[in-house]
C-alpha positions as CSV (number, residue, x, y, z in Angstrom):
1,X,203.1,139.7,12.1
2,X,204.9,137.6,9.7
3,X,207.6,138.4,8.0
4,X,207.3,139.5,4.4
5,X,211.2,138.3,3.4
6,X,211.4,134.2,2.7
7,X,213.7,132.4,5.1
8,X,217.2,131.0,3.9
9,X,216.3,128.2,6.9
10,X,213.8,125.4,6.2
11,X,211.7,124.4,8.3
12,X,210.8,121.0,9.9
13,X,208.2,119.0,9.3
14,X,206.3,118.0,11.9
15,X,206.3,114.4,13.1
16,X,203.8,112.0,14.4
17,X,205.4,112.6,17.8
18,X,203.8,116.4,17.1
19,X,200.3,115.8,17.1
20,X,198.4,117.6,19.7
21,X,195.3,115.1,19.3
22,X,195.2,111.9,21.4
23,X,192.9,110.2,18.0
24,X,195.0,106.9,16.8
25,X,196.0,106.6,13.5
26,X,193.7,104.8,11.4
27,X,194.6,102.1,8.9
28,X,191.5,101.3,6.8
29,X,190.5,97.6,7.6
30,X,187.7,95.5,7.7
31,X,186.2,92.8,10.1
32,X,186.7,89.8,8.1
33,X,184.3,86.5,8.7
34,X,185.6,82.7,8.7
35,X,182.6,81.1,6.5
36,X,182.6,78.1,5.6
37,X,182.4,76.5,2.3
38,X,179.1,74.2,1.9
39,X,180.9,71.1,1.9
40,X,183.0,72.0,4.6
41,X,179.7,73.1,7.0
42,X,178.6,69.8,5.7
43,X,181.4,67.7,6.5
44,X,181.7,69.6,9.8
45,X,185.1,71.3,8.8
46,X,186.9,75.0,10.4
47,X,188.5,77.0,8.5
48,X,190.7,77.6,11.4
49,X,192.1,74.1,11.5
50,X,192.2,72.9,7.9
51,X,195.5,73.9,7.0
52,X,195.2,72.3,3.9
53,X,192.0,74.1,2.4
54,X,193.6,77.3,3.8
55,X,197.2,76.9,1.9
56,X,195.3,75.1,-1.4
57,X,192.1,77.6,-2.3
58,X,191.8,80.3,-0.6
59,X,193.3,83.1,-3.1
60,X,194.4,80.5,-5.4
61,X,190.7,79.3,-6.2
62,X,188.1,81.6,-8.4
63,X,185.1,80.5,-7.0
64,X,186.8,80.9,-3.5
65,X,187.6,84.2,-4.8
66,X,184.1,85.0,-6.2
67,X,182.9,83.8,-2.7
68,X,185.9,84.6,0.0
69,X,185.3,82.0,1.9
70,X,187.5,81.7,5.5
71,X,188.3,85.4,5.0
72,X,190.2,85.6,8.1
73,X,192.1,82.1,8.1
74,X,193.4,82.8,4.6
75,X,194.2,86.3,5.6
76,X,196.3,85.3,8.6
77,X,197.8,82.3,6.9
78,X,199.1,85.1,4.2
79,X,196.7,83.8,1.6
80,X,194.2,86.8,1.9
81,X,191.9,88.1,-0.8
82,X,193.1,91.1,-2.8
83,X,192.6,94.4,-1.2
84,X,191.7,92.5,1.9
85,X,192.9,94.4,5.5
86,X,191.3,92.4,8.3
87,X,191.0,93.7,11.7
88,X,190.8,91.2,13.6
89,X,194.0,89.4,13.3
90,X,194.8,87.5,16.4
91,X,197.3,88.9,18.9
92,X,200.3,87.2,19.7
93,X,200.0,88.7,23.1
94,X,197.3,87.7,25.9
95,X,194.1,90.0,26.3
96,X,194.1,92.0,29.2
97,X,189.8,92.7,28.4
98,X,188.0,90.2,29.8
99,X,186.4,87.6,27.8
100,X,182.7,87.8,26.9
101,X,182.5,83.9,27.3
102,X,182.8,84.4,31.2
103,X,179.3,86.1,31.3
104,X,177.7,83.5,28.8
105,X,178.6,80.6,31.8
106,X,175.9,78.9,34.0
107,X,177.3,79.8,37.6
């Protein structure tokens, strides 16, 4: 039965390490695209290897604002869109899941 007196002691607050659930934490992101401008599809540009579109437009640009084009490769070059959280940033560290392209090869 609890006690009907207040304690002079405070007590702790529990910590992440408490949780008795194995769920992750969740951070809200998204899975964010690499689309292409028209011109760049047309002149058979990536948004993962034109540096210079990526560092130039990107958030700095209002119709690639209005359109967020090369969501990802702006987002991981630290030129996201605002309120942009992408997902799928690339890992600095090797995959230890094995890679869908292995089933897509001719044997």
């Amino acid at each position: 039965m609890p006690s009907s007196m207040p304690s002079s002691e405070p007590s702790s607050m529990p910590s992440l390490t408490d949780r008795t659930d194995a769920s992750p934490i969740s951070i809200d992101c998204i899975i964010c695209d690499d689309e292409e401008t028209p011109w760049m599809k047309n002149n058979t540009k990536d948004c993962s290897t034109f540096d210079y579109v990526i560092n130039t437009f990107c958030n700095k640009d209002t119709y690639w604002n209005n359109n967020k084009f090369c969501r990802l490769s702006c987002y991981n070059a630290g030129n996201g869109y605002a309120g942009d959280v992408c997902c799928n940033v690339p890992s600095s560290e090797p995959s230890s899941e094995p890679s869908s392209m292995a089933s897509s090869m001719p044997s």
